[in-house]
N, C-alpha and C positions, 0 to 999 in steps of 0.2 A: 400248748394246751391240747394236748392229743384226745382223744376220744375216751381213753380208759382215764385222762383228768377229767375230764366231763365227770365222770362219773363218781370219781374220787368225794371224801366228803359224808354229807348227809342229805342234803337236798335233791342230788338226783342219782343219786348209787339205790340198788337192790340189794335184795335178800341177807347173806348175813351182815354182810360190812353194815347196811344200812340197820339193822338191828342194833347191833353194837352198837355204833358212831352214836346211833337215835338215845339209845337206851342209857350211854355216860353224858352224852352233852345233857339231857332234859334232869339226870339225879344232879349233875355237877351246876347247873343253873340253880336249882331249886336249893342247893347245899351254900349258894351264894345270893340265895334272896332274894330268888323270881319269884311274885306272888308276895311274898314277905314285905312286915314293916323297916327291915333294915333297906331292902332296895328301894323303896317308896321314899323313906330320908333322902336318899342321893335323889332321886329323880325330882322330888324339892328343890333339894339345891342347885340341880341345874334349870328349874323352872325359876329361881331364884336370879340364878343370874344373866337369865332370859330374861326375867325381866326389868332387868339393870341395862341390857345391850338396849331395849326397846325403850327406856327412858330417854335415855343417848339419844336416840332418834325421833323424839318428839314433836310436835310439829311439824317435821320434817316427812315427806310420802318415803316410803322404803320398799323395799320387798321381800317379806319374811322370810325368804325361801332356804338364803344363806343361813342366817340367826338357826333357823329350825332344823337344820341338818347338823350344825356344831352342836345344837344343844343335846339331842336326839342318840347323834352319834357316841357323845360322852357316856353317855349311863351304860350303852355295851362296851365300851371302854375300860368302862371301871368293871365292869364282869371279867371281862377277858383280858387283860394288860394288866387290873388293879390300880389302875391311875386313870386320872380326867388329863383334857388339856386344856389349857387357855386356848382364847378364841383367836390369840393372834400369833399360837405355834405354826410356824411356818411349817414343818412336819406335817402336823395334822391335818392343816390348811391341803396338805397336797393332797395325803390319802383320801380325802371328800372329794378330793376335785377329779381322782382316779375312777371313785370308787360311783359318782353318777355321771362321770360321761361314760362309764362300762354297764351300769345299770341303762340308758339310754337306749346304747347299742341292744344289748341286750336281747330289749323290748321291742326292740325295732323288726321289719318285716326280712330284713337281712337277716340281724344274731338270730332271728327265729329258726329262717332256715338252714345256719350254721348249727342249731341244738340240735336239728334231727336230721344232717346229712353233712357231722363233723371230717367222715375221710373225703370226701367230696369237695368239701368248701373248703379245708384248708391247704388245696392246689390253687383257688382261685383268687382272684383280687377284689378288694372290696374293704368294708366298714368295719368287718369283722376280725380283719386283719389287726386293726389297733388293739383289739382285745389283748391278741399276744401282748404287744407294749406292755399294756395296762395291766396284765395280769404279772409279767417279768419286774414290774416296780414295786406291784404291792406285793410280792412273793417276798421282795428284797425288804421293804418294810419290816412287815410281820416274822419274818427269820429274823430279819437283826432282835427284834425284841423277844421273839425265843432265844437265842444266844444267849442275849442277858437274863432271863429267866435262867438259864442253867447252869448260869455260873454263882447263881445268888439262892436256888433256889432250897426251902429245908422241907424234906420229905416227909416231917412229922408237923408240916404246919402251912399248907400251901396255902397262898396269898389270892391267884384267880384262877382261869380256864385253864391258861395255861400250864400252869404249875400241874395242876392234877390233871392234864395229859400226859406232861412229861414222867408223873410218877408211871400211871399205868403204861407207858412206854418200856419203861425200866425194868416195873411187875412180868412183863411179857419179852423182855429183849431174846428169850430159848424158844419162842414160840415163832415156827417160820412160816406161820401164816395169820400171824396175831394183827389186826386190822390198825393195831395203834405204831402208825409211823409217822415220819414227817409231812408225808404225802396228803394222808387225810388230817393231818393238823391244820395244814395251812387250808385246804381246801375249805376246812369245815369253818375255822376262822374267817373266812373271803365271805361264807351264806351266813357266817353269824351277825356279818356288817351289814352284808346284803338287807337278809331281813330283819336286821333292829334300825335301819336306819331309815332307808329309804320310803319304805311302803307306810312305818308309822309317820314321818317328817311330811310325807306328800298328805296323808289324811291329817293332818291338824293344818295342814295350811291352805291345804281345800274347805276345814272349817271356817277357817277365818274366814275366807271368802264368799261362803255361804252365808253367816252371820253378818257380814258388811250388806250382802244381798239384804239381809231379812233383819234389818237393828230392831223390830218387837219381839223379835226372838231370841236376840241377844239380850234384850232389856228384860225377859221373864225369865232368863237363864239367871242376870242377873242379882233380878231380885230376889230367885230362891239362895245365890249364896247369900249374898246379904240374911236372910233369916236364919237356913242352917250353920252356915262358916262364919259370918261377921267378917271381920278387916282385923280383928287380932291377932288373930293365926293364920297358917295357911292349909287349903283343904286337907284334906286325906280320904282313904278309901274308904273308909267308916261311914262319911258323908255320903256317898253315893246312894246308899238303899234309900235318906234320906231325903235326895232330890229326884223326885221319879219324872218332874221337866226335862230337869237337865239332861239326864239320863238317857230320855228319848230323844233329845236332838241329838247328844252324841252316839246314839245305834242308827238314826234314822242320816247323819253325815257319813256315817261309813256304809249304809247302805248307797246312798246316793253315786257317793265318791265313785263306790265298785271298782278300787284301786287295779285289782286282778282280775280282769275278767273273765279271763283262761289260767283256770289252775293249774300248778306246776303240771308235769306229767305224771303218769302211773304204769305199769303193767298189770295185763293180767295173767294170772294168775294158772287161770285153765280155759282151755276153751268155751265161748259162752254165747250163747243166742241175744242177741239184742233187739225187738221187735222185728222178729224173722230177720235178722242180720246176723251172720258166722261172724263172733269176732276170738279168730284162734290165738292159743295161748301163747304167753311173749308181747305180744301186740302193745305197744305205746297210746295209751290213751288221754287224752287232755278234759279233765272235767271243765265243762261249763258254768262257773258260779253266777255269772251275770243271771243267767237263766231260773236261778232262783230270786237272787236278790232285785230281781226287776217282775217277776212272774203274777201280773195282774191280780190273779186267785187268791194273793196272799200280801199282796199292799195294791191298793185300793187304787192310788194314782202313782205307780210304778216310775212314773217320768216326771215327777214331780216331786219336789221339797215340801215333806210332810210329817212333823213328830207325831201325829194323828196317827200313824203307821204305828205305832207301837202301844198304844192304849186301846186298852177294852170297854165296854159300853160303861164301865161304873166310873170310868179315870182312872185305873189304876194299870202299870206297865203289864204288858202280856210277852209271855214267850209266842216268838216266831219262828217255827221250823226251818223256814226260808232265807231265816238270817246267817248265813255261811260265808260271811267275809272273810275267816281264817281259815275254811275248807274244813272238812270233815273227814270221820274216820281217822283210823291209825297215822295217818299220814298228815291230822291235821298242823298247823303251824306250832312250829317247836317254842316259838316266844311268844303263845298268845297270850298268857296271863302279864308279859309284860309290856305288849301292845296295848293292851285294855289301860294297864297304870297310865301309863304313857300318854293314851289319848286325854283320858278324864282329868289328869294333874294338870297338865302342861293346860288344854283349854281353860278350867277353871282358875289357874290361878291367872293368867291374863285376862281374862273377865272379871275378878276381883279386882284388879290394882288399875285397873284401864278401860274406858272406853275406844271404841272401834271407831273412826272412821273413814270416807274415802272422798278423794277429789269429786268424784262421780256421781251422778242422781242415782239411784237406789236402781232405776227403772236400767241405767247402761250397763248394772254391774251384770257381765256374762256368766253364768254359773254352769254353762253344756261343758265337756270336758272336750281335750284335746285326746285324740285316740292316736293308739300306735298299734299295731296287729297282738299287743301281751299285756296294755298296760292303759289307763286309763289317768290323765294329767287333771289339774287345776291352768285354768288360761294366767298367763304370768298378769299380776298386777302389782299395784303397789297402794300405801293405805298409810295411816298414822294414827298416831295412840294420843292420847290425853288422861290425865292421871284422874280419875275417881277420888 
């Protein structure tokens, strides 16, 4: 994973490539029903059979953490593969288990300083090392299933991500500086796991734990679906304008969460003054989101679990400038709109079919997070379900 792989991709390449790479993943997403009622179906279905695994374990204390990464991980599955997997594909079982001990590392105060002194650190020994491993396994994964994409695939009718890479591959094969190779396939496939899986998986299970903290708030979550959804269906986005509770606990858990506290990185652009600070152009800058999503001026009790944060004096939800959990600007996160599904399905339909709750008095559940120098955790616990 050399330095110019670093860069490979969409997540953390510049200028044109990142154009490009930005500009086909975000139409080729949307042309497969980010935001749309077709991906919303799937992401039912795997809230479906979420919550078939957590029936399994009823009674029983568990630890959601596994359940919500298979679940999580499946719907970009089905984007990019065009297939889900079972929960007990040995396969898939690995790429998760690849794919957050590398997310780990990552975040950790090591991969940090292997992202911005890669000819450096990879002379040295250290945690960062495994990354290689870990990137040389899921490289072999994700190839094998291009392979088979190419040998199956029809260029007048492509199935996922894949497929319409490999077309514009093909549109561009005369072109010897055409950004669509294997190099930024696989890369940009590794950030599309990265971030459909991880960062949403960790914010629904830091909710559960907040919600176990706070069961009147899980009870008035409740009750609104009970009156907009009922128990004969299951939610959908339609609901959401409908539940402005609910709604504000799930912006006020993602604010909480503050999964990223340090936004990817950026360059600029030109040279630029920053409160009488030279910061010349090239320069790698890390936005600080914590800094809004905690920033007193703009939620009231910043350090505190509060849906209060998002209503206005009459009750009704207010935008907040300060709400930048998916970052902002050109550069904001490429799968917000199916992070947002993602968060409001998956909670709500487990608050439909189930009550929360935990070995523990209300007063021991821990809800401060566990910090790592890039990434902000849920403390591991474990909890059980009872059917509604």
């Amino acid at each position: 994973m050399s330095n110019q792989g670093v860069q490979k991709g969409v997540l953390f390449s510049n200028g044109e490539r990142w154009k490009q790479i930005r500009r086909f993943s975000l139409s080729t997403l949307r042309n497969f029903g980010m935001g749309k009622r077709s991906l919303e179906e799937q992401v039912l279905e795997e809230a479906r059979c979420l919550g078939e695994e957590f029936q399994k374990n009823k009674d029983v204390p568990f630890d959601p953490a596994y359940l919500l990464n298979l679940a999580v991980s499946n719907v970009i599955c089905s984007i990019v593969f065009g297939e889900r997997f079972d929960y007990d594909d040995d396969n898939f079982l690995s790429l998760l288990a690849l794919l957050r001990e590398s997310f780990q590392i990552l975040t950790s105060p090591w991969g940090q300083a292997y992202g911005v002194f890669p000819s450096l650190f990879k002379h040295l020994p250290g945690s960062h090392n495994k990354l290689f491993r870990n990137f040389k396994k899921l490289r072999e994964f994700v190839m094998e299933k291009v392979k088979a994409h190419e040998e199956s695939f029809d260029v007048n009718c492509p199935r996922d991500y894949i497929d319409c890479f490999l077309i514009k591959m093909s549109e561009e094969k005369d072109n010897p500086n055409t950004e669509f190779n294997y190099e930024n396939l696989f890369a940009t496939l590794i950030h599309l796991f990265f971030g459909g899986t991880e960062t949403s998986a960790t914010t629904i299970k830091y909710g559960i734990l907040i919600l176990l903290r706070f069961p009147h708030i899980a009870k008035r979550v409740q009750e609104e679906i009970d009156h907009v959804v009922g128990q004969s269906r299951c939610p959908s986005m339609e609901d959401r304008n409908k539940m402005p509770y609910t709604d504000a606990v799930i912006h006020e858990i993602q604010r909480f969460a503050d999964i990223v506290p340090l936004g990817l990185p950026r360059s600029t652009t030109k040279d630029i003054i920053l409160r009488g600070y030279l910061i010349p152009k090239g320069t790698s800058v890390f936005p600080m989101l914590t800094t809004a999503l905690k920033d007193p001026k703009f939620f009231k009790n910043p350090e505190e679990f509060d849906p209060n944060h998002f209503f206005d004096d009459s009750g009704s939800i207010k935008k907040n400038d300060a709400f930048i959990p998916f970052s902002i600007g050109k550069r904001v996160c490429l799968g917000e709109s199916l992070a947002r599904m993602e968060i409001f399905l998956f909670i709500t339909s487990i608050l439909q079919k189930f009550n929360l709750q935990s070995q523990l008095s209300t007063e021991e559940i821990d809800i401060s997070p566990l910090r790592t120098s890039a990434a902000n955790f849920p403390r591991t616990y474990t909890f059980f379900v009872v059917q509604r």
